[in-house]
C-alpha positions as CSV (number, residue, x, y, z in Angstrom):
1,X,61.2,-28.1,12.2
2,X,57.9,-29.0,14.1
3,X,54.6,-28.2,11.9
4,X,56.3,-28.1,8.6
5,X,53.4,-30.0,7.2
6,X,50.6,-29.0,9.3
7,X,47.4,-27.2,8.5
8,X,45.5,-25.8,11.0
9,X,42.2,-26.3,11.3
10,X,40.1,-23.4,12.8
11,X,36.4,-21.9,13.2
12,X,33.7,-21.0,15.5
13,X,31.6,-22.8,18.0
14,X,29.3,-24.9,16.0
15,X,30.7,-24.1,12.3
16,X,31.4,-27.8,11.3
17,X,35.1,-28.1,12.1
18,X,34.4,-31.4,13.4
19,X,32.3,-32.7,10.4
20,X,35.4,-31.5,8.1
21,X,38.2,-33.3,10.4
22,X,36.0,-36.4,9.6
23,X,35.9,-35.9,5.9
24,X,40.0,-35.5,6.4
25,X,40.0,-38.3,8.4
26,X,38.2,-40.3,5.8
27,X,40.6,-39.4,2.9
28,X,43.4,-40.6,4.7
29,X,44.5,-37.6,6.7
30,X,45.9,-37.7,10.4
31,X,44.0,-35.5,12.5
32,X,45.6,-34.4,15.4
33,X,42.0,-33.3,17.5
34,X,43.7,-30.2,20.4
35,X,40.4,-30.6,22.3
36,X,41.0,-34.7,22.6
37,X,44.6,-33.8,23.9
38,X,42.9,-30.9,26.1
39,X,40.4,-33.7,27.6
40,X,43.6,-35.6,28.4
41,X,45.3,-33.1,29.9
42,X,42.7,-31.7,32.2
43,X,42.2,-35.4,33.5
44,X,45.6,-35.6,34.1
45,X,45.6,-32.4,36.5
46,X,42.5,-33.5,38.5
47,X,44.6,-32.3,41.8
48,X,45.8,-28.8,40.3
49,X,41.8,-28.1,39.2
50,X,40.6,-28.9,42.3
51,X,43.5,-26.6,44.0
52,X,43.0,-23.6,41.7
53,X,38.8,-23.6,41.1
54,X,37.7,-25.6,44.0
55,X,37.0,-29.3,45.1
56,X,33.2,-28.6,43.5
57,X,34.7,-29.0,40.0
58,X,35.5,-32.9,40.6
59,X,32.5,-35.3,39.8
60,X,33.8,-38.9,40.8
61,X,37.2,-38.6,40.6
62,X,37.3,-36.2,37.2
63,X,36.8,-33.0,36.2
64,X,33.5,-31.9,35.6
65,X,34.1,-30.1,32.5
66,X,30.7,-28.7,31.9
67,X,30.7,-26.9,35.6
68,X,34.3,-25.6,35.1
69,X,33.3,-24.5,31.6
70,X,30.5,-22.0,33.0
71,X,32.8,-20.2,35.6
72,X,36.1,-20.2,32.7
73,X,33.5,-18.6,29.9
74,X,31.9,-16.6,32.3
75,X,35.1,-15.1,34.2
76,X,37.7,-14.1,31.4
77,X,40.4,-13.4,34.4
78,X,39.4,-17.5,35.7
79,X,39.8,-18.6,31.9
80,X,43.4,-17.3,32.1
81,X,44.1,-18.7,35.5
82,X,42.9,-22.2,33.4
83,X,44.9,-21.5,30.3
84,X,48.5,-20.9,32.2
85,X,47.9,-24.5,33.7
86,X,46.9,-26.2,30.6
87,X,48.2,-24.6,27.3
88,X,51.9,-25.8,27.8
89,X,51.4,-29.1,28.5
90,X,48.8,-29.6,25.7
91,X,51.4,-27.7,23.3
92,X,53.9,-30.3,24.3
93,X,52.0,-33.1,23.6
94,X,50.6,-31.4,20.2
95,X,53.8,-30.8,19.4
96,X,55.3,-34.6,20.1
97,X,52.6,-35.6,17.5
98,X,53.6,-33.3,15.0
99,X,57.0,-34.0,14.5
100,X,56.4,-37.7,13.9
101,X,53.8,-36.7,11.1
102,X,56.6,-34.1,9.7
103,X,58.7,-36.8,9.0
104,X,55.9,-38.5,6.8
105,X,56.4,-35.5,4.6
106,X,52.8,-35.1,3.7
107,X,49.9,-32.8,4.7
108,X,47.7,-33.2,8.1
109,X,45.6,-31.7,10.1
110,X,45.8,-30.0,13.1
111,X,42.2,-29.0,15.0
112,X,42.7,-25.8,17.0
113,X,39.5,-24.4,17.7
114,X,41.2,-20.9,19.1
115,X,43.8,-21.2,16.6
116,X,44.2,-17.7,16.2
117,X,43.0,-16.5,19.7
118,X,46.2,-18.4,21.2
119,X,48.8,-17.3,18.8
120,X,51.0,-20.4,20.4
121,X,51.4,-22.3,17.0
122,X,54.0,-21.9,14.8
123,X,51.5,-23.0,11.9
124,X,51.5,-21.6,8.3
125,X,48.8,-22.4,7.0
126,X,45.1,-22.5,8.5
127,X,42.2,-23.7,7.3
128,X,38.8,-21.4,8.6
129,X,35.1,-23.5,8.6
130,X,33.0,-20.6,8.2
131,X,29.0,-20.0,9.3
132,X,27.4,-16.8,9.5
133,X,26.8,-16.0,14.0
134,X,22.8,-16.5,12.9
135,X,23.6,-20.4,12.3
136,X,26.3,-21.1,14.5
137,X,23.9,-19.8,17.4
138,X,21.4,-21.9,16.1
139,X,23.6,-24.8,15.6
140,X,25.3,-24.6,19.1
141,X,21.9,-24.4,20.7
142,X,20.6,-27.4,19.3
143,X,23.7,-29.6,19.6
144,X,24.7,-28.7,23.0
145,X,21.6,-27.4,24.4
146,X,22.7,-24.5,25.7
147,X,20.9,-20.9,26.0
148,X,21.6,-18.3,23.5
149,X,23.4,-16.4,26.3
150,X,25.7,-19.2,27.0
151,X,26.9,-19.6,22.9
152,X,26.5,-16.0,22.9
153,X,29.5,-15.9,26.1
154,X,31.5,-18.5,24.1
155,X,31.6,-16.6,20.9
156,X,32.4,-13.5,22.7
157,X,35.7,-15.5,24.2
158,X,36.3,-15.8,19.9
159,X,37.6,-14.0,17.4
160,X,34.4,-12.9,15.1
161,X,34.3,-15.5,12.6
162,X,33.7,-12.8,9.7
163,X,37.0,-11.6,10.8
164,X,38.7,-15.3,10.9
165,X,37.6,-16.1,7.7
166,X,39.8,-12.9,6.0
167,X,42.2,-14.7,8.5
168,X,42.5,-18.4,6.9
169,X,44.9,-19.5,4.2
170,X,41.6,-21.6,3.2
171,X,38.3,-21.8,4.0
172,X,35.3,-23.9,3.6
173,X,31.8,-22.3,4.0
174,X,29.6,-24.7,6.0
175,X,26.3,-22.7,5.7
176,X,24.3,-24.9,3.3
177,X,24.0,-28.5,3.6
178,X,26.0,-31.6,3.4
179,X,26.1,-31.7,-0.5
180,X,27.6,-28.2,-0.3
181,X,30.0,-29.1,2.5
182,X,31.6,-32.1,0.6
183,X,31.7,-29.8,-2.4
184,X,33.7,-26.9,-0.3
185,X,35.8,-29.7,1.4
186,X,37.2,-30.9,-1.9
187,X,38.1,-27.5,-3.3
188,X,39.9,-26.7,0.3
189,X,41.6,-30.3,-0.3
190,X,42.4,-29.8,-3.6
191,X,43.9,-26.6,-2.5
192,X,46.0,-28.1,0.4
193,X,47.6,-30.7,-1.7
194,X,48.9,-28.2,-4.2
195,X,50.2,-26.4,-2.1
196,X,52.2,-29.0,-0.6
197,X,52.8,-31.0,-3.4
């Protein structure tokens, strides 16, 4: 059975997901990142983005991913229209990797961002990186430089992350600093291995 041993790994826009994948990836952990495999996929379907959203979309011979991204957030009937081209083929190849970490027998990671908005993912146990909106606004502003309306759009495409953290088998509150987010990382570890053990 695919995803026996997989934890999902979820959040919000700017919660840390990525810093915690690291610390995973440190300990020893395969990672499987979905937006690395999502990057993949939309450069493999170039031709298809261009057909569906227009030859404006292409910078150089890729997609521009920024420019697509502000017509998909802003247009929740264009961010289906993006979804039914892309989910399957990045479940497939999600999938693919998962079965040849199931047969390792151990614990890894899986980073779904919209884990629980997709509902594709036959996962049992999920993992939430929780930040109160006030931060992860904050956050998303700084790293990406993007107005408070545009994190504001992307967080409305989410489920509330007060609600997603009820949601997780696990979670790992990322609202202090680095000290505190190695602390809640080993206690979510710790947790994981036992419960695979």
């Amino acid at each position: 059975m695919s995803f026996r041993y997989a934890v999902a790994l979820t959040g919000g826009i700017a919660t840390g997901k990525s810093s915690v994948a690291r610390l995973f990836e440190a300990d020893g952990y395969r990672v499987i990142d979905a937006d690395r495999v999502a990057h993949a996929v939309l450069n493999d379907q170039t031709e298809k983005i261009a057909e569906l959203f227009g030859e404006k979309m292409i910078t150089e011979g890729k997609v521009d991913r920024k420019a697509l991204g502000a017509v998909v957030f802003a247009d929740p009937l264009q961010r289906k229209r993006l979804e039914a081209l892309l989910h399957p083929l990045i479940y497939a190849m999600i999938e693919e990797e998962a079965k040849r970490e199931d047969a390792k027998g151990k614990p890894y990671i899986i980073d779904i961002p919209l884990f629980f908005e997709g509902g594709r993912y036959p996962i049992d146990k999920s993992l939430v990186v929780y930040t109160p909106q006030q931060i992860q606004i904050a956050r998303a502003m700084q790293r990406d430089g993007l107005s408070r309306e545009a994190v504001l759009e992307r967080i409305a495409a989410q489920i509330d992350i007060e609600e997603k953290r009820y949601m997780g088998d696990f979670v790992i509150d990322n609202s202090g600093d680095e000290t505190q987010l190695r602390v809640e990382y080993e206690r979510a570890k710790e947790a994981i291995e036992k419960e695979f053990a």
